[in-house]
N, C-alpha and C positions, 0 to 999 in steps of 0.2 A: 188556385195556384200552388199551395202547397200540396197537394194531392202530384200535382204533375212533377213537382221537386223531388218528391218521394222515390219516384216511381224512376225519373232518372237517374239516382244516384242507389237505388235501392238499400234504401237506409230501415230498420223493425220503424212498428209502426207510433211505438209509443217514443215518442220526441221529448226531450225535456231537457236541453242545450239550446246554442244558435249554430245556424250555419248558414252562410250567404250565400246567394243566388243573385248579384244582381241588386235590386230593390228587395228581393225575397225571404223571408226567414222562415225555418223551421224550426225545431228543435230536437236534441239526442240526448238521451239517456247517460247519465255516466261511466254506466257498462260496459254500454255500445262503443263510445270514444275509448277505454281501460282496453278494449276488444281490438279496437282500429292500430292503436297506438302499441302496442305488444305485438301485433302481426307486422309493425313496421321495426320493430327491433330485432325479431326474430329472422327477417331475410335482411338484418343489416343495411341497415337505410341508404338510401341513393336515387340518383336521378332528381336533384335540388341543390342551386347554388344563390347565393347573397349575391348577388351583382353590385349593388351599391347600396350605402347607408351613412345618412344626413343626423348629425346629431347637433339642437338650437336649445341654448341653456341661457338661465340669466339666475342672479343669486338674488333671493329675497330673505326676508326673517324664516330664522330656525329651518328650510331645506331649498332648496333650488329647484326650481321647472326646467321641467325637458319636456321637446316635442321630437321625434325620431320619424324618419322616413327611410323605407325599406324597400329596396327593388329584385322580387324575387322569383326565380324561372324556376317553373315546375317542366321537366323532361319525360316524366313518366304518364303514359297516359290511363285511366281506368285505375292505378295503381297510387293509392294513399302515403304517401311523404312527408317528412315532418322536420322542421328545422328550430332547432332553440334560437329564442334571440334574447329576451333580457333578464337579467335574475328576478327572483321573488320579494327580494327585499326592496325594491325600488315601490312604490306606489304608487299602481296604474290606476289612472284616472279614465282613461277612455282611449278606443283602439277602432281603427276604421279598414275595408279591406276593399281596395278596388281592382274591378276588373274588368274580362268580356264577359259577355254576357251569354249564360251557359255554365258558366263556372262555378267553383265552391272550394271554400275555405273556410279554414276557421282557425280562431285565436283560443290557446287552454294552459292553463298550469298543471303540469308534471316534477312531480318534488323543487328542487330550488331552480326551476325555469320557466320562464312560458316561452310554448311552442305553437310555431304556425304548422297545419295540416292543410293536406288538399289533395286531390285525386284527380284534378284534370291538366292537362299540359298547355301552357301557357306562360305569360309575365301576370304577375301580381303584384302592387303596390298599397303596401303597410303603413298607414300613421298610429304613432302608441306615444300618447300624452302621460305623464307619469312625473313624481319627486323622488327627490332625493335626497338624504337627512348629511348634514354634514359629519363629518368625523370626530371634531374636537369641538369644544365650546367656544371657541375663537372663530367658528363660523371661516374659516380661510380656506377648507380641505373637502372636497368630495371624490368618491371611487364607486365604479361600483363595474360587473361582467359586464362586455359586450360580446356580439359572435364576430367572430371574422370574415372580415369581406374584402372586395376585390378593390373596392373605393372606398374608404372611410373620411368624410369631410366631419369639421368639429366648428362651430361658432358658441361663444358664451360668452356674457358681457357680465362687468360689477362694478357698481355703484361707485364714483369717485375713480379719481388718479391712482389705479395700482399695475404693477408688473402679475401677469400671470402666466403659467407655466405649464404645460400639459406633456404627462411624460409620453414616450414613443412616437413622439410627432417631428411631421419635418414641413420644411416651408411655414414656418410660423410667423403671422403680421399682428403686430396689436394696432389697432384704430381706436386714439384718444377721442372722445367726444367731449360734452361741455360737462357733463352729468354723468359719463360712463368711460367706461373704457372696454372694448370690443376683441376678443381675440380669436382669426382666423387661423384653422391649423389643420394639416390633412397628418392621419395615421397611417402604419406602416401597416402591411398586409398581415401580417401576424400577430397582432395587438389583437388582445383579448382580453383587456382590460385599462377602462376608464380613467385617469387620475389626473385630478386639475387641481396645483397649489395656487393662491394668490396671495401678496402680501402690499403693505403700502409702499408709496412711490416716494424715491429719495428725494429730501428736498432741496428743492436748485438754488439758495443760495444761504447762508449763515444765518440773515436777519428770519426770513422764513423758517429756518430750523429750529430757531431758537423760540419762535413764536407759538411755532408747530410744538415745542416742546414744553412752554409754558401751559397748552391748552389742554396737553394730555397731565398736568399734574390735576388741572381741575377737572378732567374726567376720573381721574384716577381712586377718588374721594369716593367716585360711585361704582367704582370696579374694585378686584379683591387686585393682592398686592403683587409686583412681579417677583418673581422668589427663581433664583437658580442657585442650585447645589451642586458640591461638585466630591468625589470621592474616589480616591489614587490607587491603584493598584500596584506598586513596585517591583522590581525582581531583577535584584544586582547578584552577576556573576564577575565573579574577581580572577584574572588569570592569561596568561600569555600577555604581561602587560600592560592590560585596557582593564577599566569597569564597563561591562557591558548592562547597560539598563535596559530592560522589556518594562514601560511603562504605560496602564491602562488607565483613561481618565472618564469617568461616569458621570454624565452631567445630568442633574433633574430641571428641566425647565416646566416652570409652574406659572399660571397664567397668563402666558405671554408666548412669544416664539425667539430665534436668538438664530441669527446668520453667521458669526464668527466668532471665534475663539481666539481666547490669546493667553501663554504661557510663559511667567517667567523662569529662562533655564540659565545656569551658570558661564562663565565665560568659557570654560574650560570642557565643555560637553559641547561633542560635535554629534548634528543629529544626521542620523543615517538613514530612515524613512518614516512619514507619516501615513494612514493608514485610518479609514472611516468613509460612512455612508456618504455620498453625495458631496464631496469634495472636489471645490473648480482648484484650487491650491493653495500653498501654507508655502511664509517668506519667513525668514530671520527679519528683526529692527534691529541696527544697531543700539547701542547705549545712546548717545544723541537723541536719536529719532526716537523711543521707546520712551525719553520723557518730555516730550510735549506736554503741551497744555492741556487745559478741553477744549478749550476751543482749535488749538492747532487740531488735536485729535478729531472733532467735526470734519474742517476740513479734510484732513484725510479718507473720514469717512464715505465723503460726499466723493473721492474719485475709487472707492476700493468697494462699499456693496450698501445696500440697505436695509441699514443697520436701528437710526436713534429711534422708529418707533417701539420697538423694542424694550429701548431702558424706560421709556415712561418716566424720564426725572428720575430714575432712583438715583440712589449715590451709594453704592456697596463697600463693605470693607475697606478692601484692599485697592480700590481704582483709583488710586493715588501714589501709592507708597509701591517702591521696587527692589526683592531683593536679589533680583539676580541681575546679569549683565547682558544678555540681550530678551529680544522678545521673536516668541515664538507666536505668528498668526496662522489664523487657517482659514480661509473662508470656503464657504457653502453654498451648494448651485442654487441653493432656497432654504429659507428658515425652517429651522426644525424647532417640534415641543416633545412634553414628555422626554424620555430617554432617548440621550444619545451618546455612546461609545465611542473615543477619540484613543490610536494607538500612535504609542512614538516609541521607534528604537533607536538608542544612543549610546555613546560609547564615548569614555573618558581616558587619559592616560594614569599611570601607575608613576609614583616620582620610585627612579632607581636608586638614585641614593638614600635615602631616608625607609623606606619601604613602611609610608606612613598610608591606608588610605582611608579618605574622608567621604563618605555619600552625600552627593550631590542633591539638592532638596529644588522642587519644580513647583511653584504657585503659580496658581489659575487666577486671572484677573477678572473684575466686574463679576464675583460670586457670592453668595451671603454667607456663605458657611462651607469650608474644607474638611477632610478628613482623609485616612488613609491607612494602608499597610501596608509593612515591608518584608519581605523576603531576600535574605542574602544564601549567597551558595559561592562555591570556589571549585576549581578542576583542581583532579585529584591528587598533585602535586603540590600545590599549595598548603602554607597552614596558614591559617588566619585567626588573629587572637583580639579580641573587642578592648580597646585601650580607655574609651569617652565615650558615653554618649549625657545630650544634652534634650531637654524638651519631647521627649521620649519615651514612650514606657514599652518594657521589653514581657515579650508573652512569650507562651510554648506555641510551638510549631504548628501543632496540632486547631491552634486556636485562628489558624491565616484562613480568609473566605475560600472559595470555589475557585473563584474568579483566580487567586494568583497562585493556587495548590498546584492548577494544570498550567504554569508555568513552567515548571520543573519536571524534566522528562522523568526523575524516580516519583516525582512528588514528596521530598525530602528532604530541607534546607538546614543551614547551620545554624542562624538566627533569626526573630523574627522579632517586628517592634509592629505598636500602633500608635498614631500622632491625631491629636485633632487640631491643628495648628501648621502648616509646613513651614515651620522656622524652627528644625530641628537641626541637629549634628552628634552626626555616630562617625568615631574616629577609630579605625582598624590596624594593627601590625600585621603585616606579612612579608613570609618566609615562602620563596620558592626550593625546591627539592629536587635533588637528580629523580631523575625515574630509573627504576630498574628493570633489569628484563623477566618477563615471565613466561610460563608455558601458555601458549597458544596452540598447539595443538597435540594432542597425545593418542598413541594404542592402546586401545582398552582392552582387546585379544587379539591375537595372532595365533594361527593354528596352519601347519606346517606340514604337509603329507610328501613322504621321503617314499618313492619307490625305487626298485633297482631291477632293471632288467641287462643280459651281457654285461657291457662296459662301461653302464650310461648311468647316471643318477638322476631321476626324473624330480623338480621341487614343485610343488604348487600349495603356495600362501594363500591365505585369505584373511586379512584386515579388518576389523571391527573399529574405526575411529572414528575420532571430532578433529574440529579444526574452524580455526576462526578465521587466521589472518595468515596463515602457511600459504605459500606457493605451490612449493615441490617437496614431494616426500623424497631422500635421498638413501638409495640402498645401495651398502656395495658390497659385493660377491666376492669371497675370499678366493676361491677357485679360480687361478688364469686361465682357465681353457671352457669358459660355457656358451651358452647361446641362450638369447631371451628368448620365448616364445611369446608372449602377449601380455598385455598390462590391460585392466575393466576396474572402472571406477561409476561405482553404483550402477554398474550391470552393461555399461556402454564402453567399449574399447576407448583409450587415448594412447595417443603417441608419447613414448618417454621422449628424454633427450638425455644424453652422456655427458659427464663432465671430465674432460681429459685431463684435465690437472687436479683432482682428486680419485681418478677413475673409482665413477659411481655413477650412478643409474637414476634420474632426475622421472621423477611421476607429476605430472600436474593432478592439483588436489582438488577437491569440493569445496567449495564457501560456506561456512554453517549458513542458516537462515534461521529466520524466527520461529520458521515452524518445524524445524528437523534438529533432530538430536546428535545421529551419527549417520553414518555411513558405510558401504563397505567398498574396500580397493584389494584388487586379485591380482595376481600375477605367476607367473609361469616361466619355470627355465629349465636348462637341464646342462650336465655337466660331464665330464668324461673322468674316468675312476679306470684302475686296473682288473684285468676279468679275474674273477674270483677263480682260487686255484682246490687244489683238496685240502689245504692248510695254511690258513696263513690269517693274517688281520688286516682292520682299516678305518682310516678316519672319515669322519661327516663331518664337514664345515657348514653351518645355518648362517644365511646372509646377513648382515650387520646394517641398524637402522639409524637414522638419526632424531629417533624420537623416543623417550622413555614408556615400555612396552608394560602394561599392568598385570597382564597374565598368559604366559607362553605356553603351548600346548603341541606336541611334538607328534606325528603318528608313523612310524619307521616299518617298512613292508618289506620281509627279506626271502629268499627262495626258501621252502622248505625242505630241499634233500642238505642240508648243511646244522652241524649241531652249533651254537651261538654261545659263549660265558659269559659274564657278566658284564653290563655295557660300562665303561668309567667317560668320568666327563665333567661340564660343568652343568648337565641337568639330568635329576633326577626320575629313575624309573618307576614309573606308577601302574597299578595295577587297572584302575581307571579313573577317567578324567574327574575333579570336583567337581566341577560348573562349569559347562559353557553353552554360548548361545549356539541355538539352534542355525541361528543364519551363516555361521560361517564353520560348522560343523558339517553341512549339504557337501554334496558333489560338487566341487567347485570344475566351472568349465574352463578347457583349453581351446583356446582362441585362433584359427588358423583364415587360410584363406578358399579352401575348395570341395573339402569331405570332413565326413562327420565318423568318427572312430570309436566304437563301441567297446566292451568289457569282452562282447559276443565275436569280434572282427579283428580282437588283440594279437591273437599267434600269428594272423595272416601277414602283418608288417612287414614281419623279416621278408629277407629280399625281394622286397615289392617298394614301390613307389610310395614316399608320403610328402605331401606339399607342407612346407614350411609357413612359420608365419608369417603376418605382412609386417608387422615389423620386426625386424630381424638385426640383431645386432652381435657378430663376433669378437671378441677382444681375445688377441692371444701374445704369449710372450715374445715368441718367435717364429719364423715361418717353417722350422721344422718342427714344430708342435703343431702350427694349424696344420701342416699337410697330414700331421697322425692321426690327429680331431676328426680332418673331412673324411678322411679313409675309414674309422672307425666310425664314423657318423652314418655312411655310404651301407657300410656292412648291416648298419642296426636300422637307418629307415629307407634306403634305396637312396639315387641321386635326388640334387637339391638343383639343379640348375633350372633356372628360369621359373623358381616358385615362389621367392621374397618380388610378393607386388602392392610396393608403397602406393596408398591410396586404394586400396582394393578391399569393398566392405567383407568384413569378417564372419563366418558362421562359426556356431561354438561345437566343439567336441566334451565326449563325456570321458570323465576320468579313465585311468587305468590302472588297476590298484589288485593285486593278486601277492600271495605268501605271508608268512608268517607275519602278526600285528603287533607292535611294541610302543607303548606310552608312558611318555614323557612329558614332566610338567614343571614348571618353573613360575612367582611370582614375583612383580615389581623389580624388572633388567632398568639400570638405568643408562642413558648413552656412555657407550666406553669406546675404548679403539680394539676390544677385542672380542671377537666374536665366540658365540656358542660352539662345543664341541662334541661328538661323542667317536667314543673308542672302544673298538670289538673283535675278539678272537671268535674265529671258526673254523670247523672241523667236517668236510664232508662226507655222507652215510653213504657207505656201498653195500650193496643186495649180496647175497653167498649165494654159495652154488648153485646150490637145488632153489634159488626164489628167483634167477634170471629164467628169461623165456629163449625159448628156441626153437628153430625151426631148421630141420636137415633133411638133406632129400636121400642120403646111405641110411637101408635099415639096419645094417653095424650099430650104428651108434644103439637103436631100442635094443640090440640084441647082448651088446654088453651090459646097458643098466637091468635086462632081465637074467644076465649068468651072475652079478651083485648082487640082486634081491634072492634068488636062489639060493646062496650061498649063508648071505647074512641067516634067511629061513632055518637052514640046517645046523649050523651051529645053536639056532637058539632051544630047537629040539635037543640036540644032543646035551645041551646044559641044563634043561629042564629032567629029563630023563635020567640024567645022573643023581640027582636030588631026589 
């Protein structure tokens, strides 16, 4: 029989695995499966799904049995498939695999899984007998992978009256027995992993609990002792008012497990959110209700969770005694041990008259031992001066754990204490403080290229700035008669907007961010000047900013048939620039709506058509100034009608920058009402006689410059001759 099994499934011949047939086994080589199981990873497995999976548990000493039932469709036929189902840490006891008959599968460990294989198409059904170690010594907790399936049903019973709880589950029934408690519960389809808490059952009525609690002190004799610790993490900021407390509480639960918590907070602290693992919710007690008895406290226990197997008789510290004025509960979907993290933010008021303030101190009830530290900080208006403190000892800054250093977004506080006792008092003075205002955003260069063609002044800026909290950059243009061309902020056109009752030119700005430093913002205008004559002078007005500018840099482009003196003003002329960056040094582009205008395509302008930009803004004083503007504007780029088209994306143009270069440089302008100036005398060169060109169609004219040059000739003989 196995010869014919061989020969079906064509497997080498040396066998040394299992693989079922039926009744049949064979065996494979480890190789051969490393060989199967890599050719199924390399075409990316498929063609196998879990249909359903039955998981029957019951808790015995030191781990729990499980028996698992698996219903699984193989799709592919001839073709080996492979599905994980349970981790390696569980301990299989024995695995069984049924089918029709024909078929073959097999059960293997592949690093922290075992995996079913098979090669023929079919349903297959899996039983895998296996433990499971509990999690904690308390024997209450198991987990451990499962694979996800379409159906996941769960039964698991434990010994005695307790509540159990299995996470990701829905429709859950527990079925009390005489000796067990049973609990039904189907998983969600995407649960891929096992976790069952159980704890004991609250008791139904006072004399029981109290009997139930006499029986755990004499068990207790044989067990180690229940020990919960508890240690504070603080962090009062003072200011706008309020103490605002971020307070962390770190509980060690040792030997035992602990479903609820409770905090004594002062009257005067209202809590604004609590915050931890597995939290059904957290109530205030009033002062009344928060001193009960024990036995009141019992009862209450018995309608809010279950809780007394827990304290095991202890009697802690502080489970008596109250210093604050109400009580803070929490309760928990299920008892936790080991560590557990509880956050509470709260928030106190400030007395305005007195400007005394006292940190509020929180004790955890039912603990054997507190401790803590504190971190104080203030907004930066505030001063705050340490007047008392009490029960206290005051450390450096440096010496606060992990835990409350990343409380503090510098990670930098003004004071710091540790307390191993919470019946302390630290009593503060403070002083609130106007604020003042500061620079939020500044030019770090501005560089400024002044061309001049005809009658026109061409300006184009470009900006090297920060800025944190600015809106709008605010420019305004001494010149009443210009026209914007375009505003680009970090390389992308925005739309200005004008401010009529300051008339200026509103830029919307860039936001710093955390990851950028500065930025660049460009803009473009141009302005109407008188046309240059054979003699005469003229001013440049540089547009006026409302932010203090760190280093101006000026570049003036004038025709060269004109002699130039010396420029005067309020910036001085340099031979070249100190320092500046490269980024706003470049070609800065002019921003239009339809064509692109080279250095190469510059003479052609004149009386020819050039489309304006899309945002286009004229401010003039009068209407017989703009009609001299548009007519002079008309003569230098052809008509403008029907070229400002608001909303119309913009293509960039490259500069136009030709004649004489002149540099100018200025440091640290601060905002004033009066803008940069320069002032210049010029002189135009004309060509002499004999260096103009001509062209005449009378040979007259050759034939007099040739009876002059004759002439000149003969004289110079007859002066040489005489000598």
């Amino acid at each position: 029989m196995n010869k014919e099994v061989n020969e079906k499934i064509r497997l080498p011949e040396d066998i040394t695995g299992q693989i079922l047939k039926g009744d049949a086994q064979i065996k494979m080589p480890n190789k051969a499966l490393f060989e199967i199981i890599n050719e199924i990873e390399e075409r990316k497995n498929g063609g196998i799904t879990l249909k359903k999976a039955n998981y029957e548990g019951i808790s015995n000493k030191k781990a729990a049995k499980f028996s698992s039932q698996f219903e699984i469709e193989v799709l592919s036929q001839n073709q080996w498939s492979k599905l994980e189902l349970l981790p390696t840490t569980v301990a299989l006891t024995g695995h069984t695999i049924t089918n029709s008959v024909g078929k073959t599968a097999w059960i293997a460990s592949r690093g922290s899984r075992f995996i079913f294989l098979a090669n023929q198409k079919g349903l297959y059904k899996v039983n895998m007998e296996f433990s499971v170690k509990y999690e904690t010594s308390q024997e209450k907790s198991i987990s451990f992978r499962i694979p996800q399936s379409q159906t996941s049903n769960v039964q698991f019973s434990v010994s005695g009256n307790v509540d159990i709880y299995a996470q990701s589950s829905i429709n859950s029934d527990l079925v009390r027995q005489e000796k067990q408690t049973l609990l039904k519960t189907s998983l969600i389809s995407s649960c891929s992993y096992l976790k069952i808490n159980w704890s004991e059952l609250k008791v139904e009525n006072l004399r029981d609990r109290e009997n139930k609690l006499d029986e755990d002190k004499e068990k207790e004799k044989e067990k180690a002792k229940f020990i919960v610790n508890s240690e504070q993490f603080l962090f009062f900021t003072i200011g706008e008012g309020v103490v605002i407390t971020d307070a962390t509480f770190r509980y060690q639960i040792l030997n035992g497990n602990r479903g609820k918590f409770e905090i004594e907070i002062p009257n005067d602290v209202k809590i604004v959110s609590v915050t931890g693992a597995n939290i059904i919710k957290w109530k205030k007690l009033g002062k009344k209700e928060s001193r009960r008895k024990k036995k009141e406290e019992l009862l209450d226990l018995e309608k809010d969770e279950k809780e007394e197997k827990n304290l095991k008789g202890e009697k802690f510290e502080n489970s008596e005694k109250l210093t604050g004025n109400y009580l803070l509960r929490v309760t928990l979907q299920f008892p936790v041990e080991g560590s557990f993290y509880l956050s509470v933010v709260a928030e106190s008021p400030i007395s305005t008259s007195s400007g005394k303030v006292c940190l509020p101190a929180f004790v955890s009830r039912e603990v054997n031992r507190e401790k803590g530290w504190i971190g104080v900080d203030g907004l930066p208006n505030y001063e705050i001066n340490e007047i008392e403190m009490n029960s206290i000892t005051k450390i450096d800054v440096k010496e606060l754990p992990t835990e409350l250093k990343q409380k503090s977004p510098q990670q930098i506080m003004l004071f710091a204490y540790k307390f191993l006792v919470p019946e302390y008092g630290v009593e503060f003075d403070v002083h609130q403080h106007n604020e003042t205002d500061v620079l939020v955003a500044v030019i770090d260069e501005m560089h400024i290229k002044v061309s001049y063609s005809g009658s026109i002044f061409i300006y184009q800026c470009s900006l090297n700035m920060r800025n944190t909290q600015k809106q709008f950059l605010r420019i305004k243009i001494i010149d009443p008669k210009f026209q914007l061309w375009s505003t680009c902020v970090s390389g992308s056109p925005v739309k200005p907007s004008f401010d009529n009752q300051d008339k200026c030119i509103m830029v919307p700005l860039e936001k710093q961010t955390e990851n950028s430093d500065s930025f660049l913002l460009d803009f473009v205008y141009i302005s109407l000047t008188p046309q240059m004559k054979s003699r005469g002078n003229f001013q440049i007005n540089f547009p006026l900013m409302d932010l203090p500018i760190n280093q101006l840099f000026i570049t003036l482009y004038l025709p060269k048939n004109y002699k130039y003196s010396e420029f005067s003003g309020s910036i001085p002329e340099v031979t070249n620039f100190s320092s500046i960056s490269s980024s706003i040094l470049r070609p800065t582009p002019i921003t239009t709506t339809t064509s692109t205008i080279t250095a190469r395509n510059a003479p052609q302008l004149f009386g020819k058509k050039m489309p304006q930009s899309n945002i286009k803004m004229n401010f003039f004083m009068n209407d017989e100034e703009n009609e001299d503007f548009e007519i002079a504007q008309e003569q230098f780029f052809g008509t403008t009608k029907g070229a400002s088209n608001l909303g119309v994306m913009p293509v960039q143009i490259s500069e136009v920058v030709s004649g004489l270069s002149f540099f100018f440089e200025k440091f640290l302008i601060p905002v004033t009402e009066n803008n940069e100036v320069l002032k210049v005398s010029y002189l135009a060169t004309s060509k002499g006689f004999f260096e103009k060109r001509r062209v005449s169609k009378f040979p007259i004219v050759s034939a007099i410059f040739g009876i002059i040059s004759l002439v000149v000739f003969y004289l110079w003989f007859l002066i040489t001759g005489f000598f």
